[in-house]
C-alpha positions as CSV (number, residue, x, y, z in Angstrom):
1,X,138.4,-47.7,-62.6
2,X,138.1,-50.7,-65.4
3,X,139.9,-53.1,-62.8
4,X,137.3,-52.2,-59.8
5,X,134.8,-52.6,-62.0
6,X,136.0,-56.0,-63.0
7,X,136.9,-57.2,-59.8
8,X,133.1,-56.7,-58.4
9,X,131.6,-59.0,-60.9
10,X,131.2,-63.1,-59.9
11,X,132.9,-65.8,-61.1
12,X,130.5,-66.8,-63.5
13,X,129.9,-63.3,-64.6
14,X,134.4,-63.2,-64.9
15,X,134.4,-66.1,-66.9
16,X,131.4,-65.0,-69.2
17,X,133.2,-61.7,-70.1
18,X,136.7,-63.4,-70.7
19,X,135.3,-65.9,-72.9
20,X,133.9,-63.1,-74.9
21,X,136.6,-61.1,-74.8
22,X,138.0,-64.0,-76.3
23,X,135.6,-65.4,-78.7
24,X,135.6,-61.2,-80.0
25,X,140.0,-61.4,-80.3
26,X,139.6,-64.4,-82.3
27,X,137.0,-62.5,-84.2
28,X,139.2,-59.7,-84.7
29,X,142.1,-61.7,-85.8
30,X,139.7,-63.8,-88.7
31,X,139.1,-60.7,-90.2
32,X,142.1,-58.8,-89.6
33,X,144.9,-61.5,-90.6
34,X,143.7,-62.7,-94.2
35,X,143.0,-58.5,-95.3
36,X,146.5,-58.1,-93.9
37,X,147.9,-61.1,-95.8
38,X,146.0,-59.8,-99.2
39,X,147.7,-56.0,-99.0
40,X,151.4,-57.7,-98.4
41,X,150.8,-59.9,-101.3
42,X,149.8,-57.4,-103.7
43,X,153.5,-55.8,-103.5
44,X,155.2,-58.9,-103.3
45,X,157.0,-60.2,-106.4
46,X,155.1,-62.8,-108.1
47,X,158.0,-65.5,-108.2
48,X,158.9,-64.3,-104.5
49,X,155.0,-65.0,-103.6
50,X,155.2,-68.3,-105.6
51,X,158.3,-69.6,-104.0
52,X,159.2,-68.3,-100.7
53,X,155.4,-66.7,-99.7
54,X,155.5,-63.3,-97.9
55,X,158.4,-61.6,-96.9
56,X,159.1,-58.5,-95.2
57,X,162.4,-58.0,-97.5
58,X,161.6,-55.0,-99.2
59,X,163.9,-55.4,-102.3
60,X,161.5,-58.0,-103.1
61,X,158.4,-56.2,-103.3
62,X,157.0,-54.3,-106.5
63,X,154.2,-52.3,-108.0
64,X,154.0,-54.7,-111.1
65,X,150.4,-55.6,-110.1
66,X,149.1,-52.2,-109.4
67,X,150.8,-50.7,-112.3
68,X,149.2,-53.6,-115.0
69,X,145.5,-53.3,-113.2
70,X,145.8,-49.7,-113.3
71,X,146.8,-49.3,-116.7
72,X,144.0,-51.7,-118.2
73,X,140.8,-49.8,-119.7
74,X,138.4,-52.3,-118.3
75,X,138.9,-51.7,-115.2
76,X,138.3,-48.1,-115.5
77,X,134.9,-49.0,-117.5
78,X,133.8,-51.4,-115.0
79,X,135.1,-49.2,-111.8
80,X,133.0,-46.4,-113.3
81,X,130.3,-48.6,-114.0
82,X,129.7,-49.5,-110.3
83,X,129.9,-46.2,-109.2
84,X,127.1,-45.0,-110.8
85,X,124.9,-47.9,-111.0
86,X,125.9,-47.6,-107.0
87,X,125.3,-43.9,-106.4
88,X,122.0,-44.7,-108.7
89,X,120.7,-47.7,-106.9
90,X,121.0,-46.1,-103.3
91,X,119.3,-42.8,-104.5
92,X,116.4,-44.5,-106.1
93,X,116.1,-47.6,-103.0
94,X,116.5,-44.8,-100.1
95,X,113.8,-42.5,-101.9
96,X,111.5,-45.8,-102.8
97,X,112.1,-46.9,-98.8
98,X,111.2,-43.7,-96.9
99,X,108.5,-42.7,-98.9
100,X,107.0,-46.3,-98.5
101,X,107.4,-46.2,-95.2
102,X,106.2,-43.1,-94.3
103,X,102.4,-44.0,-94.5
104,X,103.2,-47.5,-92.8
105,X,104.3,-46.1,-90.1
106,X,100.9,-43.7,-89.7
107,X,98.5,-45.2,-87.1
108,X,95.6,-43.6,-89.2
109,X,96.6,-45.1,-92.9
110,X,93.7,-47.4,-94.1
111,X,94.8,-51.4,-95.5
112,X,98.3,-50.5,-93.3
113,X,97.4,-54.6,-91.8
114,X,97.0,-55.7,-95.3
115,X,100.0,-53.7,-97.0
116,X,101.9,-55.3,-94.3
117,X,101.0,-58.7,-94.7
118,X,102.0,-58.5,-98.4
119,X,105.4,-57.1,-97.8
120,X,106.0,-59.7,-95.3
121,X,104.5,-62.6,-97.6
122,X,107.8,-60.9,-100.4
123,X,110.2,-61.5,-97.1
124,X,109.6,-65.0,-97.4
125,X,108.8,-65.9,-101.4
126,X,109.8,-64.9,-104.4
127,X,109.4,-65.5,-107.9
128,X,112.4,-67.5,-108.9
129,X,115.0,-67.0,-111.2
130,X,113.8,-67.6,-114.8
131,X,110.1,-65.7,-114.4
132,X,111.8,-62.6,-113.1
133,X,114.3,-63.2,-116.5
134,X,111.4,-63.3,-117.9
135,X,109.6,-60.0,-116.5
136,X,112.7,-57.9,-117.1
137,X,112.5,-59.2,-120.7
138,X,109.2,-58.2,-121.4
139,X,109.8,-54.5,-120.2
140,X,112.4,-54.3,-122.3
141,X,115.0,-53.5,-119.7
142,X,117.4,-56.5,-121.1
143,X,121.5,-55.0,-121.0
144,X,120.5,-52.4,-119.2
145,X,121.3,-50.0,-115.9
146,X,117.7,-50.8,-114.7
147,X,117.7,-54.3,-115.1
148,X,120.3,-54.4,-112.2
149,X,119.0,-51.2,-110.3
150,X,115.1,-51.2,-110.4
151,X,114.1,-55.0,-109.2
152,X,115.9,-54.7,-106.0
153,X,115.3,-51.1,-105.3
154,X,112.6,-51.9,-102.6
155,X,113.8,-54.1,-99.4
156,X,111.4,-54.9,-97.0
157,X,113.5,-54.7,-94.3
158,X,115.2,-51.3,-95.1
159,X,111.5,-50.2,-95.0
160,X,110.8,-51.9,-91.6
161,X,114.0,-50.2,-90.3
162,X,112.8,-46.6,-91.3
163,X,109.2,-47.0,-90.1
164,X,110.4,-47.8,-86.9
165,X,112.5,-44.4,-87.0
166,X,109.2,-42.5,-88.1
167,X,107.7,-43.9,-85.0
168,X,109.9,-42.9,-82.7
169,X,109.7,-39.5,-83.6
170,X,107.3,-37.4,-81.3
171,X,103.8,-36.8,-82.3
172,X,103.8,-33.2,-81.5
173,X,106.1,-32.4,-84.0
174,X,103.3,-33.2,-86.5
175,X,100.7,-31.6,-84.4
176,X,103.3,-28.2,-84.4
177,X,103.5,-28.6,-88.5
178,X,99.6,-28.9,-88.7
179,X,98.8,-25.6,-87.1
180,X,101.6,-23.9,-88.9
181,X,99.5,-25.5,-92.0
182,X,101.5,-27.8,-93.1
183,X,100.2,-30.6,-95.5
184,X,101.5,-34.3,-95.7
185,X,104.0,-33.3,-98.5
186,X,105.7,-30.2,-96.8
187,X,105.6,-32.6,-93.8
188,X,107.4,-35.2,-94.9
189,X,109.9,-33.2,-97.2
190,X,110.8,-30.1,-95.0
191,X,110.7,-31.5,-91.4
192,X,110.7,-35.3,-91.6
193,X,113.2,-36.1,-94.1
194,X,115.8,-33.9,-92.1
195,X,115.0,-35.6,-89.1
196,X,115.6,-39.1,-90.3
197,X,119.2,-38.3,-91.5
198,X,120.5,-40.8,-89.5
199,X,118.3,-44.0,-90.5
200,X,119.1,-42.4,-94.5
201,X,122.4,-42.4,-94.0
202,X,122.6,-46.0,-92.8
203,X,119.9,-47.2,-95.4
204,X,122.6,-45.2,-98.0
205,X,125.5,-47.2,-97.0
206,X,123.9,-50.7,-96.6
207,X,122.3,-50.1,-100.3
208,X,125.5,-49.1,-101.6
209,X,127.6,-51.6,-100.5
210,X,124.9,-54.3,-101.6
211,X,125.4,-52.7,-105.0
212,X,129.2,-52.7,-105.1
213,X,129.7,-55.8,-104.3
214,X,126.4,-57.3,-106.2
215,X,127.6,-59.3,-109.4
216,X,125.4,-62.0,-110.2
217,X,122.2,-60.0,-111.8
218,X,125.0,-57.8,-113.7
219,X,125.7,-61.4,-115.2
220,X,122.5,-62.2,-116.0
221,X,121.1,-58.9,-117.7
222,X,123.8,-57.5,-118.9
223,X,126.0,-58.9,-122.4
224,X,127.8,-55.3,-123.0
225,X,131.0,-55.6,-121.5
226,X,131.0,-51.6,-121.3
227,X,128.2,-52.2,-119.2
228,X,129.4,-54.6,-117.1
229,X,130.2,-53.6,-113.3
230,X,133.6,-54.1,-111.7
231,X,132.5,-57.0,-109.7
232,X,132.6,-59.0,-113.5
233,X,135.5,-58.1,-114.3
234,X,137.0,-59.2,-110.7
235,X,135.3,-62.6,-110.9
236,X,136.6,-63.1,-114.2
237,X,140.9,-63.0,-112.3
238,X,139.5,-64.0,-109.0
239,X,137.2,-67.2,-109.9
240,X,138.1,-67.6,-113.2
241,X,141.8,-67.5,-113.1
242,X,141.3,-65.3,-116.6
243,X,142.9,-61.6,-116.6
244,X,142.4,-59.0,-119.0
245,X,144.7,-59.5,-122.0
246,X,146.5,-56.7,-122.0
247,X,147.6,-57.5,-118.3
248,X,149.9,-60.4,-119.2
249,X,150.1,-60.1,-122.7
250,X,154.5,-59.3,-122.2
251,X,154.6,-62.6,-120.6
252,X,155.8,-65.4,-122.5
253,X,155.9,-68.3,-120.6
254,X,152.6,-70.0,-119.2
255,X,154.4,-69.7,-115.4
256,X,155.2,-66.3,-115.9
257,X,151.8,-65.6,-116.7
258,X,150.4,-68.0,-114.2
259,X,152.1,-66.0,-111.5
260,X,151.3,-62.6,-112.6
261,X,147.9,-63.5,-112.6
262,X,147.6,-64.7,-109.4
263,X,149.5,-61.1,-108.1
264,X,146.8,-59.5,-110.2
265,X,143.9,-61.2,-108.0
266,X,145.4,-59.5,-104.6
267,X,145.6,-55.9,-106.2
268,X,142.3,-56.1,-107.6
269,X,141.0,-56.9,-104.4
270,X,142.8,-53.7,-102.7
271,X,141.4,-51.5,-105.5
272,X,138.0,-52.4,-105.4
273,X,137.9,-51.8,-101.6
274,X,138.7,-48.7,-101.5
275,X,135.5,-46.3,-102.6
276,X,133.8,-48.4,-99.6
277,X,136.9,-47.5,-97.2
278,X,137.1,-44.3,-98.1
279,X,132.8,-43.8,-97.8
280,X,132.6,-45.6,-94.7
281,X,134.4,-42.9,-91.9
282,X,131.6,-40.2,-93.0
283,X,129.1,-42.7,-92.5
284,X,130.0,-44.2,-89.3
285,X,129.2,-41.2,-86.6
286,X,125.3,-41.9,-88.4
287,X,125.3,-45.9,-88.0
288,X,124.8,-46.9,-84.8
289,X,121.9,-44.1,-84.1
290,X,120.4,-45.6,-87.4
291,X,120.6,-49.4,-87.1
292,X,119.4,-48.9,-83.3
293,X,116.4,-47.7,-84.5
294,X,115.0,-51.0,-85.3
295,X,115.9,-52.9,-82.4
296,X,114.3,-50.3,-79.8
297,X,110.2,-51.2,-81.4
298,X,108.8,-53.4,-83.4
């Protein structure tokens, strides 16, 4: 059925689709080949890795790097750190979004022109770097959980997404809620909110992943390293080249320690990966109804 379908398009139309076809393999194979490189080398023997690169000879791989990341406290403490500044973060930006954009996306709301100017106007400018240091100072939020959570908890474009959704939902369903006498609140909790499951959902994992992989205002707010987020402790073996301690710490020469450290960068990678493979399956039969919603009106 594909190949008669094929065979009635033009030339041109042929050649558009192979070169996309194409141009999408390649794609595939950017992406695909350099995590499938990173996983090998994470079980491959450091001096192996060093010397001879990766090999599929079996007697040469080991668990070393899993066994010394998983064995080190700060990665626990910053693994549990992201998880609930992440679960946090989403919670409070999906609640901040949809209740935003709730009365933006009412025909009826008063200042909705002007409200919309001034989120567009925050699209485009911002206040720089050392006046929002500044800010977070003076509220005394300074090495902590909010410093990191509560400044980005509102995107504009998150909000755009889910007023969109609100207005593609059918005006009789508020008409139906107003002769059963139902106010704004009741409206919006008991019959909108379940609605819009889809557009959450998609808001939840875009939000989260931001989070997890978010590092820089962690390193700008935050001094505690019992605070810090797992993404620190990463850059710290990824960037700079400067494991925990108590990973290496049995190796006595500078190579040997060189090499174990550069193991250590691939298994890090694998570990803090996971929470978002694992998340992303229950999340995916929800994304494409939700980020559709934005592209159908404006």
């Amino acid at each position: 059925m594909e190949n008669n379908k094929f065979s009635r398009y033009g030339t041109a139309d042929k050649a558009f689709l192979i070169t996309g076809y194409i141009l999408l393999g390649l794609f595939v194979l950017a992406i695909i080949v350099p995590m499938l490189y990173i996983i090998v080398a994470s079980f491959i023997d450091p001096v192996t890795l060093q010397n001879q690169g990766i090999t599929f000879d079996f007697s040469k791989w080991t668990l070393t790097a899993y066994e010394r990341v998983l064995a080190n406290k700060q990665i626990w403490v910053g693994f549990k750190n992201s998880i609930i500044y992440s679960i946090i973060f989403t919670v409070v930006s999906v609640a901040i979004t949809m209740l935003c954009a709730y009365p933006m996306s009412r025909a009826d709301f008063k200042g909705k022109g002007f409200f919309n100017i001034i989120f567009v106007i925050t699209m485009f400018f911002g206040g720089g770097l050392i006046p929002t240091y500044l800010l977070i100072s003076k509220l005394g939020m300074l090495n902590s959980m909010w410093a990191i959570i509560l400044p980005g908890a509102f995107s504009v474009w998150n909000m755009i997404i889910a007023r969109t959704y609100y207005q593609g939902i059918p005006a009789e369903l508020r008409e139906a809620a107003e002769v059963d006498g139902a106010n704004d609140v009741e409206f919006f909790a008991k019959i909108l909110i379940p609605v819009c499951t889809p557009v959450i959902a998609v808001l939840a994992l875009w939000q989260f992943v931001g989070m997890w992989n978010s590092y820089f205002d962690a390193m700008i707010y935050l001094n505690d390293a019992s605070k810090q987020p797992l993404q620190l402790v990463l850059r710290s073996i990824l960037i700079q080249n400067q494991p925990e301690s108590g990973m290496i710490s049995d190796m006595q020469s500078t190579a040997q320690r060189a090499q174990l450290a550069e193991l250590l960068k691939y298994a890090t990678i694998i570990i803090s990966s996971l929470p978002l493979l694992v998340m992303y399956p229950f999340f995916q039969r929800y994304f494409d109804a939700g980020i559709m919603a934005g592209s159908v009106k404006g």
